[in-house]
Structure formats: structure tokens, C-alpha cells
N, C-alpha and C positions, 0 to 999 in steps of 0.2 A: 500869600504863597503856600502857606501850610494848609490849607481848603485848596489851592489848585490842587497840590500836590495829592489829596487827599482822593479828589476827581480823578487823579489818572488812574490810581489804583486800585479802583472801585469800579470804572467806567473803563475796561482794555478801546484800543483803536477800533475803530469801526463799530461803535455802539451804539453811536447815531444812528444805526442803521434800523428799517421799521421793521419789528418782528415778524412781519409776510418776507422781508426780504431775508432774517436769520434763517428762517424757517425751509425758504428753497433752498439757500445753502446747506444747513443740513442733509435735507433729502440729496440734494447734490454725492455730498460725503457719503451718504451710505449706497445711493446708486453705483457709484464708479466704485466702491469699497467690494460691492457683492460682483461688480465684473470682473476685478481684480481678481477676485475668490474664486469665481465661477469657471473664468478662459484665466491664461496667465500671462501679466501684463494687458490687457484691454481697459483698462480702467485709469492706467498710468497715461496713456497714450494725449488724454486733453493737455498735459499739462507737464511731460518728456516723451516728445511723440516721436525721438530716434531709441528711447529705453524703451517705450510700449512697444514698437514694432519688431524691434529684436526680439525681444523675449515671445508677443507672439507669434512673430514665424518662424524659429524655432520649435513653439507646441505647435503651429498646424505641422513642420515637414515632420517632426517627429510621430505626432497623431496618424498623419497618410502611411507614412511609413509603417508602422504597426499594425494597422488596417489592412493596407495593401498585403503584409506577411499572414494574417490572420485570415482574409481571404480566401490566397494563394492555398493554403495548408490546409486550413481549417480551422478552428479558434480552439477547440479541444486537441488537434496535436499540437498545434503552436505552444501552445502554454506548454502540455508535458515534455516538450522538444527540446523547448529552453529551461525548464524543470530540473529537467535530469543531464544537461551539459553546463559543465563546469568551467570552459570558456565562457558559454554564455553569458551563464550569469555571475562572472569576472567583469562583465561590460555593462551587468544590470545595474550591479551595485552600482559603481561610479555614476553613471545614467541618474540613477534615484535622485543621490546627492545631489549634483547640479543640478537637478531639475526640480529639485522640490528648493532647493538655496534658490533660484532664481525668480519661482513663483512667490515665495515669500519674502522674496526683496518688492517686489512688483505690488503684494499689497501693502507692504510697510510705506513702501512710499506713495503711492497714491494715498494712503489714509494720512501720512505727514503734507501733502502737498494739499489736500482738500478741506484739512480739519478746521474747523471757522475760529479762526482767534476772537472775536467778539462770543462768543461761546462757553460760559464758563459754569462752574459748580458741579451741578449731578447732570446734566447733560452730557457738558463736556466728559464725563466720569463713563457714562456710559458709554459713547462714541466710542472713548479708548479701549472700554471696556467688548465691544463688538469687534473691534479690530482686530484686538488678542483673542481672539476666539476665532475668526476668520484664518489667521497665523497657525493656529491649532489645529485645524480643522484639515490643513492641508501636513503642516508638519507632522503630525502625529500618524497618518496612516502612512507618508513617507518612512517615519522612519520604522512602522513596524513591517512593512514591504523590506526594505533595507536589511533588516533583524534575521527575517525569513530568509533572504537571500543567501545570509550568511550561513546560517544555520543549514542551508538545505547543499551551500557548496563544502560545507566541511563535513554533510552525512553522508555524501556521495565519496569522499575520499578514503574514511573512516570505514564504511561497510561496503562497497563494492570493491572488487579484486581489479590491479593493475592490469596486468594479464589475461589472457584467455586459457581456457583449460588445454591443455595437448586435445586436437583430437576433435574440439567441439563445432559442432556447426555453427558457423560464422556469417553476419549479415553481409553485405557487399556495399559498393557505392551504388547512385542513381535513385531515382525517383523511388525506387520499390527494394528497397537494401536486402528485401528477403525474396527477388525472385527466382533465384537458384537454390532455394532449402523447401524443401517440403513439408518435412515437421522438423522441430525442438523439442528434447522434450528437456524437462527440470525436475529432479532429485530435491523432495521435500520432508526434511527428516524434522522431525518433533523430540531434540534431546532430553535425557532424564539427567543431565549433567546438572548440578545445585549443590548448596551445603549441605556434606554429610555423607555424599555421596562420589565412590571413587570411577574413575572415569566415565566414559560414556555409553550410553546405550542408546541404540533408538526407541522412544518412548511409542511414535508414529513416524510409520512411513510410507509417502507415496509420491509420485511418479505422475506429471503432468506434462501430456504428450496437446503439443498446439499445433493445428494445422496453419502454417502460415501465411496462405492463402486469405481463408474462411475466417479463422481465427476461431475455430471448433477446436473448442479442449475434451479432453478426455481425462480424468484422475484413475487413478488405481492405485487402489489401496494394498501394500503386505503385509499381511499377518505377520509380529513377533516371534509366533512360534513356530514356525514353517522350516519344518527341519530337512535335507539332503541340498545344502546351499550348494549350487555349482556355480566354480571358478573359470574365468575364461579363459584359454588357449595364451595369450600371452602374462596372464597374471602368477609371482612367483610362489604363489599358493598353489598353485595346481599341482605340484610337484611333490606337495607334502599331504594334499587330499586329490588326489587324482580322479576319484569319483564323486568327489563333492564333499561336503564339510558335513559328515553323515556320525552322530556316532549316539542317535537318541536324542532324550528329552536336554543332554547336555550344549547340543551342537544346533542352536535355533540360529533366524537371521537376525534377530534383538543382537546374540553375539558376536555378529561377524566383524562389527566395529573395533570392541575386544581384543579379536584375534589380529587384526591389521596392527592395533598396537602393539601387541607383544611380539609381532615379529618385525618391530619396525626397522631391523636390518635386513631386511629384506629389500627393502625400499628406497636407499639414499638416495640424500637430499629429500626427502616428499617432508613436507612442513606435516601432512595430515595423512599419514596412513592410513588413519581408520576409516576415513572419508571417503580413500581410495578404492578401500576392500568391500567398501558399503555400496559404490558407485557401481561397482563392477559386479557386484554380487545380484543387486537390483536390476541390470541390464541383463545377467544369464535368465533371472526366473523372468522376467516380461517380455524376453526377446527383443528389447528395445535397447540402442545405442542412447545411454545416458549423456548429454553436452554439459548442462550446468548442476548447479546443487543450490541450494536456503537453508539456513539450518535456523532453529530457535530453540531456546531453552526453556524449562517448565518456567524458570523465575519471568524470565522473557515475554510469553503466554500472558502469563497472569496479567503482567503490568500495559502490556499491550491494549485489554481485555477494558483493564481500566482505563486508559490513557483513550480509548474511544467512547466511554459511558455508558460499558457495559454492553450487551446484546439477549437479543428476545430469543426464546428459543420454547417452543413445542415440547414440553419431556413427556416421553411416551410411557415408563417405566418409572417407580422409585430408583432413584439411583442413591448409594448410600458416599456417605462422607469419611475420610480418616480410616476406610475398612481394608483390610486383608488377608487371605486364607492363611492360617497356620494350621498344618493337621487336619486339613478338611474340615476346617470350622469359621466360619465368615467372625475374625474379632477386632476390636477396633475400632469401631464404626460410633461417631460423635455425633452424628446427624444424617439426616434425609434431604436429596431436590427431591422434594411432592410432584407429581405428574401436574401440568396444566402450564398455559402459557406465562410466562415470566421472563422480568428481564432478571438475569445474572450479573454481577461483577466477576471479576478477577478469578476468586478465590474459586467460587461454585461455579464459574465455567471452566476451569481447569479442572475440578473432581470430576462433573460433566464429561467430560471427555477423557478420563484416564480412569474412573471407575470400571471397576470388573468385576468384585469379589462376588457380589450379590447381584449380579446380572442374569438373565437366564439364559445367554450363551456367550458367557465372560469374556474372552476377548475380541467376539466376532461382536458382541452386543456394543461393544467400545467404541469397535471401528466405523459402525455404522453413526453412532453416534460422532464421533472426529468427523464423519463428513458433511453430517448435518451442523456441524458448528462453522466447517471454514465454509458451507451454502451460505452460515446465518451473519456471518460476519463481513462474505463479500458483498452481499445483499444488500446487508444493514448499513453501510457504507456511503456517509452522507459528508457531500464534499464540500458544505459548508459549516456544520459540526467538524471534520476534521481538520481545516484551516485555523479555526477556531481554537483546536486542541494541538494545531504541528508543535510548536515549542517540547509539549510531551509527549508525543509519540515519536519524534525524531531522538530525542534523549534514549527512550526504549528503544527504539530502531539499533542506532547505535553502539548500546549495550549488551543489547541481547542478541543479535541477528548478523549472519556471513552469509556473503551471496557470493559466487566466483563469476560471476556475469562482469567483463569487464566495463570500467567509465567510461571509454571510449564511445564501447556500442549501446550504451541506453539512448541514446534518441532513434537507434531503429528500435528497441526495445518498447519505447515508450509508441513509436509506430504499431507492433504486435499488440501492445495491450488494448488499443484503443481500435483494433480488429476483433480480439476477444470479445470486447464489451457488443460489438455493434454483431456477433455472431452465435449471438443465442442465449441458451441455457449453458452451461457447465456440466458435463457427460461424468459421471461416477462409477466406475465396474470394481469392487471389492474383491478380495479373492479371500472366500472365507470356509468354512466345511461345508454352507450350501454347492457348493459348486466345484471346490478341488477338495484330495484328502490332502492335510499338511505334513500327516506322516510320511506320505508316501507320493509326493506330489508328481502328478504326468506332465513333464515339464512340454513336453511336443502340445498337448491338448492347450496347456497355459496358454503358449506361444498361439494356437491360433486364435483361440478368444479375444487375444489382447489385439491379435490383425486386425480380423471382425469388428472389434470397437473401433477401433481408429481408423479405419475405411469400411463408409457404413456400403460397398460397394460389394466385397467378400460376403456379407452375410445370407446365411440359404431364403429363400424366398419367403415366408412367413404362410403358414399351414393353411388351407382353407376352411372355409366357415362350416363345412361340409363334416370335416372332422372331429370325431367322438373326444378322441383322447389325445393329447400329447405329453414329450417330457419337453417342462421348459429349455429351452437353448438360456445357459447367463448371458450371453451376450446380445439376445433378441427378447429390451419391452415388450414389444405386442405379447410376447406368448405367456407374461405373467399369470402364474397359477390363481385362481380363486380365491384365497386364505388370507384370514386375518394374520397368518405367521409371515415374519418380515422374509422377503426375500433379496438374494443381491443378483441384480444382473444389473445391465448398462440400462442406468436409469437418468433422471434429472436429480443433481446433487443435493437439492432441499429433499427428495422424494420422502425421506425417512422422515421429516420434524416435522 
């Protein structure tokens, strides 16, 4: 009895069986194991052929289904469509779950129903062992899909505004949400808000006019220092600067954020005065009806900077580190960017772009510089690096960054963006003492430049070849001067790096 006994448990059922025949069993086991893997539920199907067909006709209608929307739209606004809607991807999440629970119900049991009980030791060890990796393989990018999902519907709630601004151009319904808007434009302020430092200032700012059409941007950049700020006809400033916010080197537009605070009785209810006087102050000098605003913080920048791995940039110029004039003497200064191509982090592409002391035309050298960094950064812009890195850059989104773009209208938005991308270059016009004086700025001359830019249809015909001499128009490339000295007119926005 105790040698039968002995045979059973040394010898499982079907041991009899001749090792060609273990052998297609096996292979058996891991064929249906990798259909399983492969389609969801096909593998189930030999052996629960009412579970295998459920489960997959479910993935085919679901698969058609997504096709058929990706199609329809396009696969690149499809995604940003459902991206940036928070219905949406209210429906994705749940979606994931079931759908990745049912695929790995699907191999667990095809791997339970096929595994050879005659099969034992390190075989049998492995089989298991290929299963749970099979299980893995699909579980784990479900759930870091699922992670994302979540993550991307609570940055949309977190940094994008409920509301729309009074006033702003708004998309519509219909196939084409922006056929009744001509441009947008969007207030892009670079604050100097951080430890240490008491309210706000704008560190940078500028002004990006989209043709909704084309999806032809235009950026323009304001000088800090650009002093005779005018206030517009309904703003409660205007009453107490009637000719503008004029009073010298005291009264720049870096201030007018300032001034919106301290008189923020002015304004009931506005959550953001300063934002308000910024808004509207940027709209007298470009001539342009400002709709939305962005705002970021230097901490913001930095971590941003890092949170993508850093960016390549051209420096044309030493720029120096930790400097600032006191007394007309450049002190402070902890280090140098060396000129030549490099990638930056964080830190030195933040000095990068806010150095001035030691520039050789300090804040116009800056600004030129700010626009070769968001060239270098939209450029640089690799969307499967950043997938890779959303976890941290949605963390920095969140922390450092306000948009008044409502959640509503991001999937027309995300329609505009994906008109940008497929509409060129990105158009850059500076307003710096090439081109205006800031002391005493021609606001009429401003205004027409900035038309000229953003309808390249105003602009005077371009000089014949014929011609000796010209002065450059800023707003007409072609007539760029000869010189190695940087000029600003309406150029392409890497032009400087």
C-alpha cells in the first residue's frame, strides 16, 4: 500500500503519458496563454467558448469604436480632445478598470484551464512563472494609463478656471468651435512672485495673438520698462492717471500689477486686480483686446525646466549668474553660461532668461533671449519624454501655473493647438529701443506694427532689389539690416538662439 501510495505522489494523473504527448501540451499552454495576452479572451475561448466570446467582442466593438473616433477626428486631436475633457476621461478611467479586470481574468483562466497537471517541478514553475508576467504585462500599463487619467482629470480642475473671463472670445458649437473668432490672443506673464519676495511683478511678458483659422501665432514681447502705461476708457484707473501711468523711471509696466493691488478697491469682488490692470494695460499698448492670461512663477520655470530634462539652447553672449547692478556696477555675480551650445537645467535656464546686468543691452538682451527659450522649449518638446515625465510635470503644472481658459472649452482649445502646430513657425515681434523709444513710446506707431504682424496682408509691399538704401520696417523680415547687431522685427521665434 505504502509504495502504491508512494506512486501517486511522485507520478500526478496522466503521467502515463509519452513526453511528445507532455510536450504538445505544453506548447498548447503557452499558445492559447499568448492569445490570451495578445487579443482579450481568444485563448479562453477552446475551453469557455461563451467567456472567450464575450470578452472578445467586447475588445473588437470597443477597438472599432475607437478607430472609427480616431478616424473621424484624427488620432492626434482624438487623444488631446479626450486629454483635456474631464467628462471624458470620467468614462476612461472606469473603461481602463474593466477592461484591463476582464483581459486578466481571460489569461488567468485560460493559463488555469490549459496548465498540464502531469507537469511538474521547474517546468511547471516556469509555466506559472510566464503567466504572471503575461498578467503583468497587461496589468501594469493599465494601471499606469488609469494613474495618468487621474492625475490629468484633477490638473485640469486644479489649474484651469471654471468660468470664462467677461469679455473673452469664446469657441462655439459645431464641427469648427472657432468659426466665428478670428484671433485669440493670450496674456503670458513670467512672475517674479517667490521667497523673499513681496508681491508681484512681471518678470516677462507677452502677448500671443492666434489666428484661428491658420493657427499663425504671433508673440510679442513688453518691455518691463516701458514707461506712459495707458489705461482703457472703462478701467477705474483712468481717472486717477487720465494720461496714463506717466511719472518716469518710477511708473514702468513691470508696475502696473502693483498698482492694480493697491488699489484693489477699486475693483470688487476681482479675486486678481493685479491681473486685471496687467490685462488691460497689455491690451492699450498692443492695441489688441486681450481674452485669456497664463501665468508662471520663477520657482514654476525652473522646476518645469527640470521636470522636462532640461533644454538645448545656443547662448550667444556670456550671460552671468546671481548678478545685479548697484551704483552702476555689475556685483554679485557667482558664475558664467559660457556661449556655445548646451543643455541647461532649471537653475541656469532661469538666470538665462532673466539675466541682464552684464548684457549689452540689459533688458532688451533678456527679452530676446525669453523668446529664444519658449522657441527652445516648444521645439524641444518630445511627447514621448514627456509622457514619460507627466507624473512631474503635472505636479509643477499644478503648483506653479493659472490659466483662466475655461474646462469647458479645452477640447476646442486643444482643436487650436493642433492648428498651431500644423501652421508653421511661431512669429516673435519684441518691442524693444530697436524699434520704439520706451520713454516716450508712439502708442498709434505701436498699434500699427502689432496690425502689420498679425495680418501679414497690411504690410507695405517690400522695397525693390533696385534700391540703394532702406530703413528697416520691425515688422517686415525681408528688409533685415546687414549687421551682425541683433535686430527685433517679426521674425521666426528660434531666430535669436
Amino acid at each position: 500500500m505504502s509504495g502504491a501510495g508512494q506512486h501517486r505522489r511522485d507520478h500526478p494523473p496522466g503521467s502515463g503519458l509519452s513526453e511528445r504527448a507532455r510536450s504538445r501540451r505544453v506548447r498548447r499552454f503557452y499558445l492559447l496563454l499568448a492569445a490570451s495576452t495578445l487579443v482579450p479572451g481568444l485563448g479562453l475561448i477552446p475551453s469557455r467558448r461563451r467567456t472567450g466570446r464575450v470578452i472578445l467582442g467586447a475588445f473588437v466593438v470597443g477597438l472599432v469604436g475607437v478607430v472609427a473616433y480616431a478616424l473621424a477626428k484624427g488620432v492626434t486631436a482624438s487623444v488631446l480632445r479626450v486629454g483635456v475633457s474631464r467628462e471624458a476621461l470620467a468614462w476612461v478611467v472606469p473603461a481602463l478598470l474593466v477592461g484591463a479586470a476582464a483581459w486578466v481574468y481571460g489569461i488567468v483562466m485560460t493559463a488555469r484551464d490549459n496548465l498540464p497537471r502531469e507537469v511538474v517541478g521547474r517546468r511547471r514553475v516556469a509555466m506559472l512563472a510566464v503567466a504572471s508576467l503575461a498578467v503583468l504585462l497587461v496589468a501594469a500599463p493599465a494601471a499606469q494609463a488609469t494613474r495618468y487619467a487621474l492625475i490629468q482629470r484633477s490638473l485640469i480642475a486644479d489649474v484651469f478656471s471654471a468660468i470664462r473671463p467677461d469679455g473673452a472670445a469664446a469657441p462655439g458649437e459645431g464641427e469648427d468651435p472657432w468659426a466665428d473668432v478670428d484671433h485669440v490672443n493670450v496674456l503670458l506673464v513670467g512672475s517674479d512672485a517667490g521667497p523673499g519676495r513681496t508681491g508681484v511683478r512681471p518678470d516677462s511678458t507677452m502677448v500671443a495673438s492666434i489666428d484661428t483659422d491658420t493657427g499663425r501665432t504671433v508673440l510679442f514681447g513688453i518691455p518691463r520698462n516701458l514707461q506712459n502705461i495707458p489705461f482703457g476708457s472703462d478701467s477705474p484707473l483712468r481717472a486717477i492717471y487720465p494720461d496714463g501711468y506717466s511719472c518716469g523711471s518710477e511708473c514702468l509696466f513691470e508696475y502696473v500689477w502693483t498698482l492694480g493691488t493697491e488699489h484693489a478697491d477699486l475693483f470688487p469682488g476681482d479675486a486678481s486686480p493685479g491681473l486685471t490692470v496687467t490685462k488691460d494695460a497689455a491690451s492699450q499698448v498692443l492695441g489688441l483686446k486681450i481674452d485669456y492670461s497664463t501665468i508662471i512663477d520663477l520657482k514654476g520655470f525652473t522646476e518645469l525646466v527640470d521636470a522636462m530634462g532640461g533644454v538645448e539652447i545656443d547662448v550667444k553672449e556670456r550671460v552671468c549668474i546671481g548678478c545685479k547692478v548697484e551704483g552702476g556696477v555689475v556685483v554679485g555675480t557667482t558664475g558664467y553660461i559660457e556661449p556655445g551650445v548646451q543643455r541647461l537645467d532649471g537653475f541656469h535656464a532661469l538666470w538665462y532668461s532673466r539675466s541682464r546686468a552684464d548684457s549689452r543691452d540689459g533688458d532688451f538682451s533678456r527679452m530676446r533671449r525669453q523668446r529664444c527659450m519658449v522657441g527652445a522649449l516648444i521645439n524641444q518638446v518630445n511627447p514621448v519624454e514627456m509622457l514619460r515625465r507627466y507624473p512631474a510635470l503635472a505636479a509643477v503644472l499644478r503648483d506653479n501655473v493659472a490659466v483662466d481658459i475655461p474646462q469647458a472649452d479645452l477640447p476646442a482649445w486643444a482643436m487650436l493647438v493642433e492648428r498651431i502646430q500644423d501652421g508653421g513657425a511661431i512669429k516673435s515681434l519684441p518691442l524693444t529701443n530697436r524699434n520704439i523709444d520706451v520713454t516716450a513710446p508712439d502708442y498709434a506707431a505701436i498699434h500699427q506694427m502689432v496690425r502689420e504682424a498679425v495680418d501679414p496682408s497690411l504690410r507695405p509691399p517690400a522695397p525693390s532689389t533696385s534700391t540703394t538704401t532702406t530703413t528697416p520696417s520691425p515688422s517686415d523680415p525681408s528688409s533685415s539690416p546687414t549687421t551682425e547687431e541683433p535686430t527685433d522685427e517679426l521674425s521666426d521665434i528660434t531666430a535669436t538662439c
